[in-house]
C-alpha positions as CSV (number, residue, x, y, z in Angstrom):
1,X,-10.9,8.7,-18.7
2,X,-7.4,9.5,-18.3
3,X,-4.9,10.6,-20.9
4,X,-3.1,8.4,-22.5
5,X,0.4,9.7,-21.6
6,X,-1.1,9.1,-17.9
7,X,-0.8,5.7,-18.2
8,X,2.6,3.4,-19.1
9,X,3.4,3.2,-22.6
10,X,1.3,0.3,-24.5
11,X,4.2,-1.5,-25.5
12,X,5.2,-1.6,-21.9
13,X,1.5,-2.5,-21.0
14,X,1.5,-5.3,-23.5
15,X,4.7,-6.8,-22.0
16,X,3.3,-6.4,-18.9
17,X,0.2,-8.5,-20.0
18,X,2.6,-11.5,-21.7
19,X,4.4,-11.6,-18.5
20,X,1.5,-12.0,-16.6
21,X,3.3,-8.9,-14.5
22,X,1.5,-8.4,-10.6
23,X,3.2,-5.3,-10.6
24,X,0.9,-3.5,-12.6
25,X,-2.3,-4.8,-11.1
26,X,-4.4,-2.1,-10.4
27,X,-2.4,0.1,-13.2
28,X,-4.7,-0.7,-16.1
29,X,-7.2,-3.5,-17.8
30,X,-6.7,-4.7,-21.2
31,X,-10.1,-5.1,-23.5
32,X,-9.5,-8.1,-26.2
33,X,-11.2,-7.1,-29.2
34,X,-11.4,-11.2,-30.9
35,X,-12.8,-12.0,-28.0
36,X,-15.2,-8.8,-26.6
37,X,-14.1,-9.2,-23.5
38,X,-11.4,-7.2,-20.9
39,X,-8.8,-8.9,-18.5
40,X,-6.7,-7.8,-15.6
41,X,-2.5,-7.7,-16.0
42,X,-1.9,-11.4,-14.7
43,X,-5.0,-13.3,-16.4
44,X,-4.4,-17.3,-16.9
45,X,-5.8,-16.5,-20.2
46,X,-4.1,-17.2,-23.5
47,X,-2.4,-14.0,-24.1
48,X,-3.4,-12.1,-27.8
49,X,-1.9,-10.5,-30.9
50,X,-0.4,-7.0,-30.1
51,X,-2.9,-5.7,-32.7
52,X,-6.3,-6.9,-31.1
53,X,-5.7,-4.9,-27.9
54,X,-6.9,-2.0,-26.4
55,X,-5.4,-0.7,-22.8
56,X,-7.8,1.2,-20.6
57,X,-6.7,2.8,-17.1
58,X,-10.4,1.4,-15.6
59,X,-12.5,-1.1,-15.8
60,X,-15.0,1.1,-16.0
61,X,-13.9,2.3,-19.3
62,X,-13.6,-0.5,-20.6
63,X,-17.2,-1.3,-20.0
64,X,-18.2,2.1,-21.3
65,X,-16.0,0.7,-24.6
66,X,-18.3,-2.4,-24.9
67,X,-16.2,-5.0,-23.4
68,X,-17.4,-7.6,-20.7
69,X,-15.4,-8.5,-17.5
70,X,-13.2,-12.0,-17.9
71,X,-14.5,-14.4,-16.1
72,X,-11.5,-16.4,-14.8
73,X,-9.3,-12.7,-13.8
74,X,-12.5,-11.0,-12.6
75,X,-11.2,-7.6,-13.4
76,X,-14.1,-5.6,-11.8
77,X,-12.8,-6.7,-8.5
78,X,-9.9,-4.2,-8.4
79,X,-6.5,-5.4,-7.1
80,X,-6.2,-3.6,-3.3
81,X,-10.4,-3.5,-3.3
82,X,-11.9,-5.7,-0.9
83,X,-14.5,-7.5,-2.6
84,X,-18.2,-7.1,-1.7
85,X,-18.8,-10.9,-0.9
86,X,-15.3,-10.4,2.0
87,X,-17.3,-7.2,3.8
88,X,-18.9,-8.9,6.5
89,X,-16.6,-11.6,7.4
90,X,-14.0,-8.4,7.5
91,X,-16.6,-6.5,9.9
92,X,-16.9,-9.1,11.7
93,X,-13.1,-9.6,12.4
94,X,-12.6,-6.2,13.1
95,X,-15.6,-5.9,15.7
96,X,-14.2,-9.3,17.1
97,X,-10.0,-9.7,16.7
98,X,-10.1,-12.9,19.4
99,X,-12.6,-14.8,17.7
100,X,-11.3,-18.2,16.2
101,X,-12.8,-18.8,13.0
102,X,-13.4,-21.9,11.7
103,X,-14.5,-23.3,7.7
104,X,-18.3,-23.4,8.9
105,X,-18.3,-20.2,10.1
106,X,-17.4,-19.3,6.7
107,X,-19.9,-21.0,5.2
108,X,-22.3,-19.6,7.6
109,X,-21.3,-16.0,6.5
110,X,-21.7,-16.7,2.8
111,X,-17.8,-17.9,2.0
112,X,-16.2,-20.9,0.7
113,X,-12.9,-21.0,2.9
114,X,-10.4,-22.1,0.1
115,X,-11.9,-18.7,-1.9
116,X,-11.1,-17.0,1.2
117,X,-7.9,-18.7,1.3
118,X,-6.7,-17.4,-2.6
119,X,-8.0,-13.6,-2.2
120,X,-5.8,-13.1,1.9
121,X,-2.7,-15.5,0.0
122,X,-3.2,-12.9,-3.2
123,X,-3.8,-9.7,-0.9
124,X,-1.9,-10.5,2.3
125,X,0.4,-13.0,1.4
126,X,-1.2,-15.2,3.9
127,X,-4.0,-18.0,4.4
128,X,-7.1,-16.6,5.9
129,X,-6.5,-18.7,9.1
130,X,-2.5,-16.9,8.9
131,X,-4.4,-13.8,8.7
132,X,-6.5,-14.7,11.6
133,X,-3.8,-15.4,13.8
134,X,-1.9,-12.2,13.0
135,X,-4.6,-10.1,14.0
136,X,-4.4,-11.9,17.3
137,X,-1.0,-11.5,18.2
138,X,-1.4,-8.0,17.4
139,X,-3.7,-7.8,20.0
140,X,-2.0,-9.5,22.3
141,X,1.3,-7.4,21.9
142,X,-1.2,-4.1,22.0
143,X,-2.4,-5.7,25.7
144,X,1.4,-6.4,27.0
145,X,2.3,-3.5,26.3
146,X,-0.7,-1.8,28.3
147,X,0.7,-3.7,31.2
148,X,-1.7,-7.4,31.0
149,X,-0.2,-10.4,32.4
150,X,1.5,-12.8,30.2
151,X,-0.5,-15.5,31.1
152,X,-4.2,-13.6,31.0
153,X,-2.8,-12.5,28.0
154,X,-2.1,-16.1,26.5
155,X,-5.7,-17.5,27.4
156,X,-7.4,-14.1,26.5
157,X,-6.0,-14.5,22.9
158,X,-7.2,-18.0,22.7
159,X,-4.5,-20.2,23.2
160,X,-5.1,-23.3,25.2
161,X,-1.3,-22.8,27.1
162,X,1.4,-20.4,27.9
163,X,4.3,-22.1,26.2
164,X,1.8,-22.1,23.0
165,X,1.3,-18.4,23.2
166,X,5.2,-17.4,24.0
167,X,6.1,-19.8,21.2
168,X,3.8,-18.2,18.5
169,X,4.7,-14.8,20.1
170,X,7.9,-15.5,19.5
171,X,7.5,-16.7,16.2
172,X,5.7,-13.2,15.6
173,X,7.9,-10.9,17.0
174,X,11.5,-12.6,16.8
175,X,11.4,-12.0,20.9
176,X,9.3,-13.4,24.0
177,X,6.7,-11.5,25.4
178,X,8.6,-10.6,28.4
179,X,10.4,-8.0,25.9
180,X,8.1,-6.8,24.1
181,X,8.5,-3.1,25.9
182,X,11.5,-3.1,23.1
183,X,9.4,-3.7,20.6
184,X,7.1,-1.1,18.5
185,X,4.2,-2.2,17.3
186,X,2.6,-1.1,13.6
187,X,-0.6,-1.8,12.1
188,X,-0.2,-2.5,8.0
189,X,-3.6,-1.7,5.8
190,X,-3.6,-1.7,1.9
191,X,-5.8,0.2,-0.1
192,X,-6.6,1.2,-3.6
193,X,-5.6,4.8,-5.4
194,X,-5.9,5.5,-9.1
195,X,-2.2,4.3,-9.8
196,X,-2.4,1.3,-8.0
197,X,-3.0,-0.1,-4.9
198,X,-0.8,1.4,-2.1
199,X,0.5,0.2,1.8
200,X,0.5,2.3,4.9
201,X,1.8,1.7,8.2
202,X,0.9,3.4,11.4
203,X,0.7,3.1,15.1
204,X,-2.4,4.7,16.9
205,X,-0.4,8.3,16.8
206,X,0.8,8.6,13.4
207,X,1.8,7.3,9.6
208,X,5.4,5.8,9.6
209,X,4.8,4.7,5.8
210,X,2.8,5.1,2.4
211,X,4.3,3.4,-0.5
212,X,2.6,1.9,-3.9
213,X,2.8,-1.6,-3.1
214,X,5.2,-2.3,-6.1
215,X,7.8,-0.4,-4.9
216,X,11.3,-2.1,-4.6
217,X,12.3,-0.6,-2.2
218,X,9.0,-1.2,-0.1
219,X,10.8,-4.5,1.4
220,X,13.7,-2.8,2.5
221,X,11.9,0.1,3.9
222,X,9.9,-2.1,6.3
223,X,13.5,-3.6,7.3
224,X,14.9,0.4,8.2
225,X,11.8,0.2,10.7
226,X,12.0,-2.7,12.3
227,X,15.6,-1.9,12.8
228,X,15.7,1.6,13.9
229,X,12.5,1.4,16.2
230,X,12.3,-1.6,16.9
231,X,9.1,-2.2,14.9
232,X,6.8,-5.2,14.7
233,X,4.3,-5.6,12.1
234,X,0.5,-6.8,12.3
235,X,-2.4,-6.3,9.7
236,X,-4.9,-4.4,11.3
237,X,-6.5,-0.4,11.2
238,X,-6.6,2.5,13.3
239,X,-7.2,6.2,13.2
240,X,-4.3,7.7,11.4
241,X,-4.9,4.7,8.5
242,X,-8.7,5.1,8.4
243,X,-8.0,9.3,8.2
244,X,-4.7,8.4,5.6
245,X,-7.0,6.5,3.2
246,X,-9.7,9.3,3.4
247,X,-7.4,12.0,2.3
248,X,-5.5,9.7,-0.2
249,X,-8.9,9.7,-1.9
250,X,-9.8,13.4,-2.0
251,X,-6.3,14.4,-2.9
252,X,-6.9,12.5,-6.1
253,X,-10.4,13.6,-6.7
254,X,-8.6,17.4,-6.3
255,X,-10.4,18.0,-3.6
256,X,-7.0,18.3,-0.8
257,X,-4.0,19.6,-1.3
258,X,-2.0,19.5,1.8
259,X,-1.9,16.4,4.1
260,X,-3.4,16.3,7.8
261,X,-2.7,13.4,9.3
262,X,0.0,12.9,12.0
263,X,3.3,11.5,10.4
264,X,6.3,10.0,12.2
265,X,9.6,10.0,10.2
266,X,12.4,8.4,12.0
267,X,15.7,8.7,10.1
268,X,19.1,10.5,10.6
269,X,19.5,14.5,11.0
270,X,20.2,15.1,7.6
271,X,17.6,12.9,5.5
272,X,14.3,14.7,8.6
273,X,16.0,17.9,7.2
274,X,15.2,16.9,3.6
275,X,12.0,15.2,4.3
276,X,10.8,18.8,6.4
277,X,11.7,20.8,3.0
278,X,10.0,18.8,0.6
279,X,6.9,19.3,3.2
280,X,7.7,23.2,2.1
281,X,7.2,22.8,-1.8
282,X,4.1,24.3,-2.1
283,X,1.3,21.9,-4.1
284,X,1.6,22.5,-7.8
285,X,4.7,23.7,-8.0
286,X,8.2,22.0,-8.6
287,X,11.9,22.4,-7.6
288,X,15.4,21.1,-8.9
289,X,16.8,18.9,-6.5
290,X,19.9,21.8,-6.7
291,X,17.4,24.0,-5.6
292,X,16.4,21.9,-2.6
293,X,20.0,21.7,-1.6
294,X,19.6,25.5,-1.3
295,X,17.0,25.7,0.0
296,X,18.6,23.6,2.9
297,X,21.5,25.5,3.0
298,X,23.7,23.2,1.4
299,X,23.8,24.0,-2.0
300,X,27.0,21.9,-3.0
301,X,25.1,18.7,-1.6
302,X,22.8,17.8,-4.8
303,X,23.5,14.4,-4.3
304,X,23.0,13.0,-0.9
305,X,19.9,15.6,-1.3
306,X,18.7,13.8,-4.0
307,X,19.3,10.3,-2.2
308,X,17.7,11.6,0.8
309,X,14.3,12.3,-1.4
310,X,14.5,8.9,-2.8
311,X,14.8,7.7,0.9
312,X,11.5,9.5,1.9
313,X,8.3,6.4,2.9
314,X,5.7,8.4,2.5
315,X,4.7,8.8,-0.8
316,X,2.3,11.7,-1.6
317,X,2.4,13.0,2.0
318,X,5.6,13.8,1.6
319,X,6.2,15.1,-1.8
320,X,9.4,14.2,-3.8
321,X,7.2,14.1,-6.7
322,X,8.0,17.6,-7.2
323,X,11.3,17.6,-7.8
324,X,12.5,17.1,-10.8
325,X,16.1,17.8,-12.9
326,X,17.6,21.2,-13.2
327,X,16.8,21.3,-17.1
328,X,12.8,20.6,-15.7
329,X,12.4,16.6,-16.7
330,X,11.0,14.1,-14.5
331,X,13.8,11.7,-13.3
332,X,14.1,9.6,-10.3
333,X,11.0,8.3,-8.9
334,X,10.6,5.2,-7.2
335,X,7.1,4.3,-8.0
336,X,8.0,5.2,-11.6
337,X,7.7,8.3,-13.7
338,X,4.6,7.4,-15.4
339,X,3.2,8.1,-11.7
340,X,5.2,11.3,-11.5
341,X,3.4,12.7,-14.4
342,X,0.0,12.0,-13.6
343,X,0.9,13.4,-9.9
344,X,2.3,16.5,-11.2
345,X,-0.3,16.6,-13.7
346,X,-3.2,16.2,-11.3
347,X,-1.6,19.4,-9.4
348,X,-1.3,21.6,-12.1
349,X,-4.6,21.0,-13.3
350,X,-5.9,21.9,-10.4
351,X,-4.1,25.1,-9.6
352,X,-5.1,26.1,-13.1
């Protein structure tokens, strides 16, 4: 189990669980001691007395504690998990991105379509069939840009006419298929990680993004993106996601300390410069942000240093979790300091 300092404090936890808070799915589960059983953050339930609850950072341990899962939250399917009964639609999807489902097909796989519908609006932030159609336009942009026609393009992704296909291409993209050579296109994956579920972003070369998913600032970095290269968005994997997840979950089983995968961090002169001397702090080890200036060679620069660090999009990989204040204390981290500690804690444990 973790420590309790690893974990928000419980009063924050309990406010979180009054509020019905989405922002700490994935961050803890919260066992209900009148009632023997433990909930998720954002359960419909009618909320308890401060007194009658016990926090737990999995809900493992709260199993392990004696409670049983809620059945209306469903707590033991993990926010950013994808459930078991979703596998083999998702399989199939990805063996197939042109196929056009429909509600029987579903059914045939072993999945009532509005359940479908709830877990891709709650995940994705669109319908199944929204999903669906996604995953074909991204597709379709991947074959335009390889040099396919327009119009074998249009019938090859399903649609029944052109004007249909360079409408909802359009619709996609903000432009018509004749530009999309402008355009960039990114794949978007979400997975899970001990402190919550987190989004990447790639292309088939390299990682542009890793971010917890409730970051505030997650919004506004997709916007930087799509207005500095020109990027266009689509759910979807590749090789750099499928390699980023894998060593997101060694680093925190301690079994990595330096990232591998290919990363692409478009920016201006001065926040690359930043970003390529955090790269430098070695794992388990910390540094002022005065001393990063330094180390930079612009030692009377603490700030725009310091906003430059709190500019970086890829959590982890890059690590601005090891800077901290000149005096030593954690400040200013944008998936909150609660996940600076266990980060930095994680490190040190393992260097010891």
């Amino acid at each position: 189990m973790r420590q309790p300092d690893l974990l928000p404090d419980a009063s924050t936890m309990f406010d979180a669980l009054v509020a019905r808070d989405p922002s700490f799915e994935g961050l803890f589960v919260a066992g209900i001691h009148t009632t023997g059983i433990f909930c998720r953050p954002t359960c419909p339930a009618r909320k308890p007395r401060r007194e009658n609850v016990e926090f737990f950072p999995r809900a493992g341990d709260a199993l392990a504690a004696g409670f049983r899962p809620c059945l209306r939250c469903r707590p033991m399917e993990a926010n950013g998990e994808v459930p078991d009964w979703l596998h083999p639609v998702l399989r199939a999807i990805d063996a197939d991105p042109m196929r056009r489902w429909t509600s029987q097909d579903l059914r045939d796989a072993g999945v009532e379509p509005a359940r479908a519908r709830r877990w891709f609006q709650a995940h994705h932030g669109m319908t199944f069939l929204a999903y669906l159609r996604s995953r074909r336009m991204g597709q379709a942009f991947s074959r335009l840009k390889s040099g396919s026609a327009v119009t074998d393009t249009a019938l090859e992704s399903g649609f029944e006419s052109l004007s249909g296909f360079c409408d909802a291409f359009r619709k996609s993209t903000g432009s018509p298929p004749s530009k999309s050579d402008a355009l960039h296109s990114l794949k978007v994956a979400q997975f899970p990680s001990p402190l919550g579920p987190m989004m990447a972003v790639a292309d088939d070369q390299a990682v542009y993004l890793l971010e917890f998913w409730d970051r505030r600032m997650l919004e506004t970095q997709f916007a930087i993106l799509e207005k500095r290269i020109g990027a266009v968005f689509f759910p979807g994997s590749n090789g750099p996601l499928e390699q980023l997840q894998e060593e997101v979950e060694r680093y925190f089983q301690g079994k990595l300390t330096r990232f591998l995968t290919p990363i692409h961090t478009p920016g201006t002169d001065h926040q690359r410069q930043v970003w390529s001397a955090l790269l430098e702090v070695p794992y388990g080890q910390t540094l002022s942000y005065g001393q990063l200036a330094a180390k930079i060679g612009r030692p009377t620069s603490t700030r725009p240093v310091a906003r430059a660090v709190g500019e970086n999009r890829l959590a982890i990989v890059i690590p601005c979790h090891r800077i901290v204040g000149h005096d030593g204390q954690l400040t200013g981290y944008g998936g909150g300091l609660w996940r600076k500690r266990h980060l930095l804690n994680l490190e040190r444990a393992e260097e010891d």
